[in-house]
N, C-alpha and C positions, 0 to 999 in steps of 0.2 A: 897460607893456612885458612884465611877467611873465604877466598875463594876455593879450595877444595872441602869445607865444613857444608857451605851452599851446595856446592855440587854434588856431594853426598846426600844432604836432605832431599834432593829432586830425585836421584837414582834410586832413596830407598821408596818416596812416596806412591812414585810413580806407575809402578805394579800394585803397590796398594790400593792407588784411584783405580784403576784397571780391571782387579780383583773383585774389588766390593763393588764397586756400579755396575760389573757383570753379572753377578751375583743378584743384586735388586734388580736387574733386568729381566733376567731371567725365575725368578720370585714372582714378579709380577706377572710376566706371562705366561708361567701356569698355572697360576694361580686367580688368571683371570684381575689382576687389581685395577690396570688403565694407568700405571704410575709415570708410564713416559710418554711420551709423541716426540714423533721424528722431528716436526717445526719447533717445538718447545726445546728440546735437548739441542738442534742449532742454533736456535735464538741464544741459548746457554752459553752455547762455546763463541758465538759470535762479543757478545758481551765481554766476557772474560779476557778473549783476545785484544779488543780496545784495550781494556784495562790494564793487560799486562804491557801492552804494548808500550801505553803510556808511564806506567809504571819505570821500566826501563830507561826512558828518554829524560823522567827528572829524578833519575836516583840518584845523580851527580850532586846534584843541588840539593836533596834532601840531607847526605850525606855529610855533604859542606856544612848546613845549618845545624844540624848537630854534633859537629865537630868543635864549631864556633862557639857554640854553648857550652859546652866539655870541657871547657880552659874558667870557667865561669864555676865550676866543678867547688861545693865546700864539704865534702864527704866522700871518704871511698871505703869500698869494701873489699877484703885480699883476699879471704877465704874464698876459693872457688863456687862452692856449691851452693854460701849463703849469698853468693853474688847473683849467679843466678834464677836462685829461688827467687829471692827480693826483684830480680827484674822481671820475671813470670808475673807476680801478683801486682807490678805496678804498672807494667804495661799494661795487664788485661784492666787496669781501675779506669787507666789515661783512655784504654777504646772503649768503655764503658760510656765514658763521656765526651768523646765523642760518637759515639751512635746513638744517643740520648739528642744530642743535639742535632744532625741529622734526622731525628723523628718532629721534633718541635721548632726549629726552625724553615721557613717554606723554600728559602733559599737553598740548604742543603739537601732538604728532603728531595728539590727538583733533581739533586746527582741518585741520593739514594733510591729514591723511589725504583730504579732499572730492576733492583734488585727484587724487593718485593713483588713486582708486577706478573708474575707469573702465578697463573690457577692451578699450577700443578707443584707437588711437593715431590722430591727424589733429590738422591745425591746429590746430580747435574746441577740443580738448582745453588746448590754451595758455590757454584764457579761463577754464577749469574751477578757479576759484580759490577759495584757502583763504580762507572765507565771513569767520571772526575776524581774521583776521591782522591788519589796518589799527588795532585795538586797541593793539596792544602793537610792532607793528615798526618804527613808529619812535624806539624804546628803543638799537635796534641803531645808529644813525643818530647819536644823541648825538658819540661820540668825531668824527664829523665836524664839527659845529657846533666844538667845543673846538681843531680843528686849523685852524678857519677857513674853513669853508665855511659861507656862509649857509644859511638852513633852505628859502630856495623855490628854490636851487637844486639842494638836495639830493634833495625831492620832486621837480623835474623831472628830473634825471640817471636816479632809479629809473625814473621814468615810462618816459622812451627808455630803458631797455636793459630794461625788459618789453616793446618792441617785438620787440627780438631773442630774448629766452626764449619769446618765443609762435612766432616763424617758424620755429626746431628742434623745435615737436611735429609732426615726420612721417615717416611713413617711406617718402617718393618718393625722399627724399633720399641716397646712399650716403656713403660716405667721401670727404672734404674735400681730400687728400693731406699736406702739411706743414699747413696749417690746425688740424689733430687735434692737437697738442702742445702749442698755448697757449689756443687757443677752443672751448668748448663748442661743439660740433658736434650734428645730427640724430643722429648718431651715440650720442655719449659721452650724451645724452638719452634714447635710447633705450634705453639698459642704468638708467639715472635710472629711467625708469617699469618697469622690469622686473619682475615677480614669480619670477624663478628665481633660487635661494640665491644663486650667487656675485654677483649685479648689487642685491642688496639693499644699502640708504643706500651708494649708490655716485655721483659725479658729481654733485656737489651745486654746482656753479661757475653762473650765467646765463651771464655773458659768459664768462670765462677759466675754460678748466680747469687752470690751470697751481695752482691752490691746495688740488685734488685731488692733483694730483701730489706734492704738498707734504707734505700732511697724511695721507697716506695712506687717502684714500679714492677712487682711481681704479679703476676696472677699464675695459680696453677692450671693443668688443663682440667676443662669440666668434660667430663663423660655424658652428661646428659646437655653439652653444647657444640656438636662435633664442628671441630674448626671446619672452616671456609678459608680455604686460600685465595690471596691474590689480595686486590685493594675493594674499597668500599665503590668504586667506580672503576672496571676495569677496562682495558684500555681495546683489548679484544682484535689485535692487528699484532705482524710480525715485521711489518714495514721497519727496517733497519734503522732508518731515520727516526719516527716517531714512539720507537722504544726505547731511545735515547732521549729525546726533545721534549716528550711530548709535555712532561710539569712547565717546563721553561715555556712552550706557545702556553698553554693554561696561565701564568703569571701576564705574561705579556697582553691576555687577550683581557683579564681581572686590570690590569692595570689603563687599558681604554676606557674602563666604566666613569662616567662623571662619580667622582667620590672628592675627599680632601686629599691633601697632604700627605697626613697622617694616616687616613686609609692605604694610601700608596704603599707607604712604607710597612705596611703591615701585611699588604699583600705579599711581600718582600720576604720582611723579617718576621714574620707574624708564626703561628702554627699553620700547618696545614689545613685547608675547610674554615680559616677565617673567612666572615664575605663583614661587608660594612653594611646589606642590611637585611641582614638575619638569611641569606636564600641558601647557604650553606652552611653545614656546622664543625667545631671542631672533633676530636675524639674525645676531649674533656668532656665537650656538652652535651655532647652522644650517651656519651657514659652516665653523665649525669639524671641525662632525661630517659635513661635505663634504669636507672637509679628509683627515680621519683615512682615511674610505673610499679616497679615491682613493691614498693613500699606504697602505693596507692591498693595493687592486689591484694599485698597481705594485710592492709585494716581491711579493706572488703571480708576477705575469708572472713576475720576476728568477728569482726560485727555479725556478719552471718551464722558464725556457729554459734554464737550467746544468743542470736533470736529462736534458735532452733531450742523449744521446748523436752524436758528432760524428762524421760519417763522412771516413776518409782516402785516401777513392777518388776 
């Protein structure tokens, strides 16, 4: 049964990826947008393919680990639909934080980053997956097994709602209306792959963004900030290799500089854009000294319109 549930979800998706990225393909070009390229949409499926592939090869052992924890179980729920729901909403909380931490640790970010690292937004770009992650994410997964979710339907719940995190990479799509306040919208994703300071590790929900809201890391999009996709340094090559690697040589070559210890490990475990002596910065301090500017601006303006003289004619 669990194997013909999966195999159903592939057979229906399947025409539906088919459908819709035809569709934006075609949207795009005649409409003139530039939304895909033949190297980028390879790059894509190349990606993806690692991913799934590896995927596969430690689903055994993912399975195991949450089985093992499952016995550990001090809750269950019978009712079908409440079982479900509950595992919808605590899965999406469990990858919330893990992609939280993927953004702010340099170590994970080195897997993540594959995915961001494309200038271009489209569908395709949902496929464009972080090549390691199937390693260690279902780590995140665990607290589920112990509340009483079993481990194949915790892989399958991920499964479907990586249907929905791939259908918000585009940007045919505008705002949702009340939608935007609890769902991860094309929108709130958009500002996710952005490379301009205020949209950095911003929107990190698949399904709900209500845990952005939460946790303070929402931004909506700005209309008068048109995202910029890709990273704050982009990597600008399709080299197979180094669209994989290339955060990890970046660590490795941070980790040559005469520093301490404790720099080391920071290069490590640090956020992305830590340096130990100032030559790079975080998205924190980015933000921050985006911050400072723009509150430096508006006393400017202030001061200036009080010096401007008031006429009583």
């Amino acid at each position: 049964m669990n194997e013909f549930r999966e195999a159903l979800l592939i057979a229906i998706t399947t025409p539906i990826y088919a459908i819709v990225i035809g569709a934006e393909i075609l949207f795009s070009y005649f409409h003139h947008k530039n939304l895909y390229s033949v190297k980028g949409t390879l790059a894509n499926i190349y990606l993806t393919t690692l991913n799934f592939s590896l995927d596969i090869l430690v689903r055994g052992i993912c399975l195991f680990v949450l089985n093992y924890f499952y016995q550990f179980k001090f809750t269950e729920i019978h009712n079908q639909v409440a079982y479900w729901a509950v595992l919808l909403i605590c899965q999406d909380f469990m990858f919330y934080w893990l992609h939280r931490i993927d953004h702010f640790c340099r170590l994970f970010w080195a897997v993540h980053v594959t995915h961001h690292s494309s200038e271009e937004f489209n569908l395709t770009v949902g496929f464009r997956s972080s090549v390691f992650q199937p390693l260690y994410r279902f780590i995140y997964f665990i607290p589920l097994s112990i509340l009483g979710f079993k481990g194949i339907d915790i892989m399958f719940i991920y499964a479907a709602t990586q249907i929905y995190g791939i259908l918000i990479h585009t940007k045919t799509v505008d705002k949702l209306g009340f939608l935007e306040w609890f769902m991860s919208t094309p929108s709130h994703h958009r500002v996710h792959h952005g490379a301009n300071v205020q949209y950095l590790d911003k929107n990190m929900g698949m399904v709900f963004i209500i845990w952005d809201r939460l946790f303070g890391t929402f931004q909506e999009e700005d209309k008068n900030d048109a995202v910029v996709f890709g990273l704050t340094e982009n990597i600008k090559t399709y080299n197979p290799f180094k669209m994989v690697f290339h955060e990890w040589i970046g660590i490795f070559k941070d980790l040559q500089k005469p520093s301490s210890f404790k720099a080391k490990l920071m290069y490590v475990f640090g956020p992305p854009g830590w340096s130990h002596d100032g030559s790079k910065k975080t998205s924190k301090q980015l933000q921050e000294k985006l911050k400072d500017q723009k509150t430096d601006s508006n006393n400017w303006n202030v001061e200036n319109a009080e010096s401007v003289p008031v006429s009583n004619s």
